[in-house]
N, C-alpha and C positions, 0 to 999 in steps of 0.2 A: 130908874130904868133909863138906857141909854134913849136917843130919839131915835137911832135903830131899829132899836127893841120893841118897837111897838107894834112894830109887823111881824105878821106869823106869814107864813105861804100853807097853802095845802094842795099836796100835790096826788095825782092818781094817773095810772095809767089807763088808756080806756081806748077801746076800737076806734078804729076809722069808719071802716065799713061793718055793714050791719047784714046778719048773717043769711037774709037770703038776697042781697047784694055778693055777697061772695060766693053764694053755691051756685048764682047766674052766670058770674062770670067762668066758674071752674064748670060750668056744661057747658059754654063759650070755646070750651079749650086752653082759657087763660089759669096760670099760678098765681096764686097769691104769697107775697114773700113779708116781711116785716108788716105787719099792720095794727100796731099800736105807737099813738103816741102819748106823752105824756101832758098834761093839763093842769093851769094851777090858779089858785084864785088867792090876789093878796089879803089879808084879813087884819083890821086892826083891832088891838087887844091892850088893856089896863093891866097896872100891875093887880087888880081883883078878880079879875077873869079869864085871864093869860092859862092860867095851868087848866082850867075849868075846859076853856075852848081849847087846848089843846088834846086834852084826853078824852073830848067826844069826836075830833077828828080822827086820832087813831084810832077807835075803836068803831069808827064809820067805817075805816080801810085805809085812810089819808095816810100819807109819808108827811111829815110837819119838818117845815125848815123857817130856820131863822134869815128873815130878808137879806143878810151880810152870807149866806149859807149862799141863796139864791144867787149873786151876784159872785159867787167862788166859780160857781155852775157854771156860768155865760164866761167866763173866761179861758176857760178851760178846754 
C-alpha cells in the first residue's frame, strides 16, 4: 500500500442550519438559498481493514475518497 493509501476521507453532505432555525428565519421574511455543505473526516486504514471500513461508510451514506482524490478536490 502506497503511504497515500492509507487514508480513506469520508465525506457527507449535511445542513447548516437546523430546521426550525430556518422556518424563523422564512417567517422573518428571509430566503434561504444553498444550505448544505459538505464535511469530511480523514480516516486511517490497513491493508486488513481498508475495504471493511470502506463498505460501512457507504452503506452509512459516506461518499469514500482516496486522500490523493481529496487533494484533486482543493485544486480544482
Amino acid at each position: 500500500m502506497a503511504k497515500l493509501e492509507k487514508w480513506i476521507v469520508a465525506a457527507r453532505m449535511v445542513e447548516v442550519l437546523d430546521a426550525e432555525t430556518e422556518k424563523t428565519i422564512i417567517n422573518m421574511g428571509g430566503l434561504i438559498a444553498g444550505g448544505w455543505c459538505q464535511v469530511h473526516q480523514h480516516i486511517i486504514v490497513t491493508p486488513d481493514n481498508k475495504e471493511q471500513i470502506e463498505t460501512y461508510l457507504k452503506e452509512k451514506g459516506y461518499q469514500v475518497l482516496s486522500a490523493a482524490e481529496t487533494n484533486e478536490h482543493r485544486t480544482h
